[in-house]
N, C-alpha and C positions, 0 to 999 in steps of 0.2 A: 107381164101378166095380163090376161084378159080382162076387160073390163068387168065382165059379167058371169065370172064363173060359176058355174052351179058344185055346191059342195054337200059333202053328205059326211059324217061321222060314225066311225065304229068304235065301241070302246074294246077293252080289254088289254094283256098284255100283247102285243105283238110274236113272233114268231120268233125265233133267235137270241131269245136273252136278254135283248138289248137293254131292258128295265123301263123304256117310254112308257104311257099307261095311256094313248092312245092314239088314233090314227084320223087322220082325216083326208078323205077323196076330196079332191077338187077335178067336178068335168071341165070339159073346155072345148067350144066350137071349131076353136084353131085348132085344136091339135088333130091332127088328120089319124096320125100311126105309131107317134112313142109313147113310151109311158116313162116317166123316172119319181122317183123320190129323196125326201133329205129329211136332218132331223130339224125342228123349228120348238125350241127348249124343251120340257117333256113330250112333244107329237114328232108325229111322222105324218107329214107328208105327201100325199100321193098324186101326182098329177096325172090326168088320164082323157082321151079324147071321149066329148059329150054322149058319141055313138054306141058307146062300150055296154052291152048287157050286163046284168047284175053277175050273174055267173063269170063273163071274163071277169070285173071288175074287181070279184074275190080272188079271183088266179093269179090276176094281177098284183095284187097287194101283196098275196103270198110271196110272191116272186120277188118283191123290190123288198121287203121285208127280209125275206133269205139276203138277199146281196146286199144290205146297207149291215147286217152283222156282219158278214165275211169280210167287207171294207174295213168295219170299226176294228175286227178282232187283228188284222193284219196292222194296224196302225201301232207304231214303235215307242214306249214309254221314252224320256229319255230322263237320264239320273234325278234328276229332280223329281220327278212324278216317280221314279221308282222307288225314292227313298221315301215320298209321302205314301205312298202304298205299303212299304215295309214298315212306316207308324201304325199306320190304320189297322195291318194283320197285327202289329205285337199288341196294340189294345183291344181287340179283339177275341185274339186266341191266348193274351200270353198274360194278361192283367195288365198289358202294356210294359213289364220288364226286362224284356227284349228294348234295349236300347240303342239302335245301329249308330256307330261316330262319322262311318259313310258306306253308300249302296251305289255300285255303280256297273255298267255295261262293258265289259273287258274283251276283246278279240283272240286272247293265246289260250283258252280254256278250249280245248278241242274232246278229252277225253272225260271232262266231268260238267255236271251242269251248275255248279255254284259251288262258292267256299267263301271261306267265315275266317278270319284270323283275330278267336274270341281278346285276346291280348291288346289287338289293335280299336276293337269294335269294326270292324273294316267286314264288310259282305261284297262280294264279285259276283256275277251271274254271266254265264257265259252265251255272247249275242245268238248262238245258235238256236235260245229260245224267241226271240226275238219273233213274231206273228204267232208262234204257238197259241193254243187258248189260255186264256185269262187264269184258269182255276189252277194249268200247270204250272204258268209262270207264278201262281200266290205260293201253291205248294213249297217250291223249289226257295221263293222267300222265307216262310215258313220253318223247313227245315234248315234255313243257314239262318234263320232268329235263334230256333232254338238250339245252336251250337251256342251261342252268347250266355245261355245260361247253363246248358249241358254241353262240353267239350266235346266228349265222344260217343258213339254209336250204340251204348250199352241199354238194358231197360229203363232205366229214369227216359231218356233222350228216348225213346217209342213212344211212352209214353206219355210223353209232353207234347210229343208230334199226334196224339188220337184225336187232339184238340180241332186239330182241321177235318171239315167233316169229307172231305174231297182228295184224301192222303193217297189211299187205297189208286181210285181211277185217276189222278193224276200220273201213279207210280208205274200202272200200267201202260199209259200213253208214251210213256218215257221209254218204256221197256218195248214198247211196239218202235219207236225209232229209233234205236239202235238195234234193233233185228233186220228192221227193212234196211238200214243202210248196210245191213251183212249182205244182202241177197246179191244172187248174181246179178249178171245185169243181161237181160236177154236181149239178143241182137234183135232188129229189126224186121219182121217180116218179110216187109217192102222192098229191101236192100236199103235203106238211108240211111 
């Protein structure tokens, strides 16, 4: 790090969801031409050479902003975290009565995206959500919680699912990727 970086602070949330509540530019004489960023516990970050106008210096941010989400939202729960996330949604949305015996990432689910076997307490999620966004993969928890209390697809089970405020456009996202993976697949332009 530079001995003597010059730093400057912008509050707010950040761009991307991320939840940080704020940012901080650090210039830097060394740095001639990159820019990067990281999270440092609630901030972000920004490393930028000294020479940078105010104007890049915002484009800039934008930018490493946009890509430290798309970094985070790609990074892969693994069953431990996912089953602590399927606590947090059943206390949340469910009075916490939703009680998973276990939550885990399965490879043979090809045709559905989660299942619940209420008997066992037992929820699957199948890896193919794996980088999806955050809101699809709660949803998709969500609705294999509330099989633990409601078995099947009837009205109680809807309505126990209204509770997530993100049911709606999560269902669509899901429904946009299984359409796109129908589509043909168009050859190449170029010939490659």
């Amino acid at each position: 790090m530079p001995a003597d970086p010059q730093r400057s602070a912008t509050s707010g949330p950040p761009r991307g969801g991320s939840g940080t509540s704020a940012v901080e530019v650090r210039r830097s004489s060394r740095r001639s031409r990159t820019v990067s960023a990281y999270r440092e516990g609630d901030r972000t970050i920004v490393l930028i050479p000294a020479r940078m106008s105010e104007a890049e210096e915002q484009r800039w941010v934008g930018v490493m902003l946009d890509k430290l989400a798309a970094q985070e939202s790609k990074k892969v729960l693994g069953d431990r975290e996912l089953t602590e996330r399927a606590e947090r949604l059943s206390a949340q949305y469910f009075g916490g009565r939703a009680r998973p015996a276990s939550v885990r990432w399965v490879t043979n689910q090809n045709t559905r995206w989660g299942s619940c076997t209420p008997s066992e307490g037992s929820i699957r999620l199948s890896h193919r959500l794996q980088g999806m966004p955050e809101y699809v993969v709660d949803y998709v928890l969500c609705h294999e919680l509330a099989h633990l209390l409601v078995p099947g697809h009837g009205p109680r089970f809807w309505r126990l699912l209204e509770a997530y405020p993100r049911t709606e456009r999560a269902r669509g996202y899901l429904e946009g990727v299984v359409a796109a993976a129908r589509l043909p697949h168009l050859p190449d332009p170029r010939g490659e």
